[in-house]
C-alpha positions, 0 to 999 in steps of 0.5 A: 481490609483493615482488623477491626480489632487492631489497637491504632496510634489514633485511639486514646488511653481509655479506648485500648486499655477498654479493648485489651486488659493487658494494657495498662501494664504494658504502658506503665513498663514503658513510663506511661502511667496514663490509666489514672490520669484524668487525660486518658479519655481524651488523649490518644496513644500518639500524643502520649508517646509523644509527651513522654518521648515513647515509640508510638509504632513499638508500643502499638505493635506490643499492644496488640500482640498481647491482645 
């Protein structure tokens, strides 16, 4: 049975940084400055990666041992 606590790559911006306060200093260490950005609604955590040529499976395993 799947954590329903887990951060996934399918969430957006403003879904994980809601979920784990510690979020948004974790994505702008890794060049990820999508807090302020108007696409953090609507953007999920894979597409960003993507964009900014990020390990989506790193920053997801980060986010959510720091949760």
């Amino acid at each position: 049975m799947k954590n329903k606590n887990l951060i996934t790559k399918e969430m957006t911006f403003l879904e994980v940084m809601e979920k784990n306060p510690k979020a948004g200093f974790i994505l702008m260490e890794r060049g990820l400055m999508c807090g302020g950005c108007a696409m953090a609604q609507f953007e999920t955590i894979e597409e960003g990666c993507l964009l900014h040529g990020v390990n989506v499976n790193e920053i997801i395993k980060e986010l959510n041992k720091n949760e």
